[in-house]
C-alpha positions as CSV (number, residue, x, y, z in Angstrom):
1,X,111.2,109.2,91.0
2,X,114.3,111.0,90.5
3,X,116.1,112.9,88.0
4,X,120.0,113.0,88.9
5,X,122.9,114.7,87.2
6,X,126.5,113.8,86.8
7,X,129.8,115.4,85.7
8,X,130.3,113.5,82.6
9,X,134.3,113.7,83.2
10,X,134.1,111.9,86.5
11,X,130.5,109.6,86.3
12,X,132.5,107.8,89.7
13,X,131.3,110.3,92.1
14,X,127.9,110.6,93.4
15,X,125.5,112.7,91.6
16,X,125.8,116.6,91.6
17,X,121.4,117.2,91.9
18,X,119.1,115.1,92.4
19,X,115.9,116.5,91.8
20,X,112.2,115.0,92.9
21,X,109.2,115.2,91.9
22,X,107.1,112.3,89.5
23,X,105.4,110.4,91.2
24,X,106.3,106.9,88.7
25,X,109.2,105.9,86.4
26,X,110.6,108.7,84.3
27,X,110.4,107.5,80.7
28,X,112.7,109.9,78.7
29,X,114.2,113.3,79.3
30,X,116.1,116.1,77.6
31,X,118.0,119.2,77.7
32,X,116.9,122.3,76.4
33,X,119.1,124.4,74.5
34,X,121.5,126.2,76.6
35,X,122.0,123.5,79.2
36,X,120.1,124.9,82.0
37,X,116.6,123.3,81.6
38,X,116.0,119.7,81.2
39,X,112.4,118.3,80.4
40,X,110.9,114.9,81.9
41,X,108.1,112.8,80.9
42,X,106.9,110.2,82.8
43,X,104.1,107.2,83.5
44,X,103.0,109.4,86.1
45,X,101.1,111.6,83.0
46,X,103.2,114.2,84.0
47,X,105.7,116.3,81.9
48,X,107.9,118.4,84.2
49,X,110.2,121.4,83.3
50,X,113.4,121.2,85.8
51,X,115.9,124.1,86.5
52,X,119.2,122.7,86.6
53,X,121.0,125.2,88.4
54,X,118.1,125.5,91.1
55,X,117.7,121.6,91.6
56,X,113.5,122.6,91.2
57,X,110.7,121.8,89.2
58,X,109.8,125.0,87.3
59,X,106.3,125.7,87.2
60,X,103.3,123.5,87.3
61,X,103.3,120.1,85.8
62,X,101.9,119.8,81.7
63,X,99.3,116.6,82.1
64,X,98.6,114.2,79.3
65,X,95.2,111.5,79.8
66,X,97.9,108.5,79.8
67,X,101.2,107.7,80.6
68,X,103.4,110.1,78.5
69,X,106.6,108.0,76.9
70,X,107.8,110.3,74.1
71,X,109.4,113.5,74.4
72,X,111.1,115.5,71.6
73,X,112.4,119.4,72.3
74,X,113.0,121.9,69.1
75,X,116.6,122.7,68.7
76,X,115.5,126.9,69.6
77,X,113.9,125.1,72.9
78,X,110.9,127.0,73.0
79,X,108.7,124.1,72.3
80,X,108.1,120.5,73.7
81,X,106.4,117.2,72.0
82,X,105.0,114.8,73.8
83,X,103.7,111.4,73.4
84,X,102.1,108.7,75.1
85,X,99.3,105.8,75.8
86,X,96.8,108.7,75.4
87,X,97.3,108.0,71.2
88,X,97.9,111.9,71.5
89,X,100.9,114.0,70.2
90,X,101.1,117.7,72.3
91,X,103.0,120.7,71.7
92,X,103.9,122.7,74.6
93,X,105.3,126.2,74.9
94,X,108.0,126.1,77.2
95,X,107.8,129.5,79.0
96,X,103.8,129.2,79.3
97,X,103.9,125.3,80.1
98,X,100.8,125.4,78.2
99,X,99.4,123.2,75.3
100,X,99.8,125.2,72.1
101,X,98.6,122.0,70.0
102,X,97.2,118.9,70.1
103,X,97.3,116.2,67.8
104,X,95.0,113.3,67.8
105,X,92.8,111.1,65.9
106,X,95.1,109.7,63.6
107,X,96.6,107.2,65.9
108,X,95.8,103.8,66.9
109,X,98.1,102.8,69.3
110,X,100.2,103.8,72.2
111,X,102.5,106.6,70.9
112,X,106.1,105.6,72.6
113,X,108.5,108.0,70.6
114,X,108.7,111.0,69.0
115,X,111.5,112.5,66.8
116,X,111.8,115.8,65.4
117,X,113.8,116.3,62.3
118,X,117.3,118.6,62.2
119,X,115.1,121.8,60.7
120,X,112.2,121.0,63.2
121,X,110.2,120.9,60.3
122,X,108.7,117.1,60.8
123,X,108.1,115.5,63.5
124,X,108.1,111.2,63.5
125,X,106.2,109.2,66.1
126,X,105.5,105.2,66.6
């Protein structure tokens, strides 16, 4: 599946990037602060770090057990949430790609969102 940008002042032309790489639908995505990254999850269990500039994926892929449908980013965009069919909530540091936290066992169904609050202080999922 695709990720494809457009130039929000003309969304008749064709897209600007088009970038590749999941394998099955992408479920949500989001920028990072700054405007140069964005951040995909998809059914693939896959959640992908994109350069925008670059049209590239950027580093390796950050794997869940299930189909990953939530995705939150802090405002400072160092760190990723994601959530998915796995019943798992994981924090990611975005330079390392790397789990920095994992939270399960309090979930009994399929997590499809997550939420973080203005101060990235909370975090809401469901």
């Amino acid at each position: 599946m695709n990720v494809e940008t457009y130039k929000c002042t003309d969304l008749t032309t064709k897209p600007v990037m088009v970038m590749s790489g999941h394998e099955a639908n992408i479920w949500r995505m989001a920028y990072l602060t700054g405007g140069k990254r964005i951040v995909t999850c998809s059914l693939d269990k896959m959640v992908r770090l994109w350069d925008v500039e670059k049209g590239e994926q950027e580093g390796t892929s950050m794997v869940h057990r299930g189909m990953v449908y939530g995705l939150a980013v802090t405002r400072d965009g160092k760190r990723i949430l994601s959530s998915g069919d796995d019943k798992r909530i994981r924090v990611w540091d975005v330079e390392t790609q790397k789990p920095i936290e994992e939270w399960a066992g309090y979930y009994t169904g399929e997590l499809g969102c997550i939420s973080l609050s203005p101060d990235d202080r909370l975090a809401a999922s469901g």
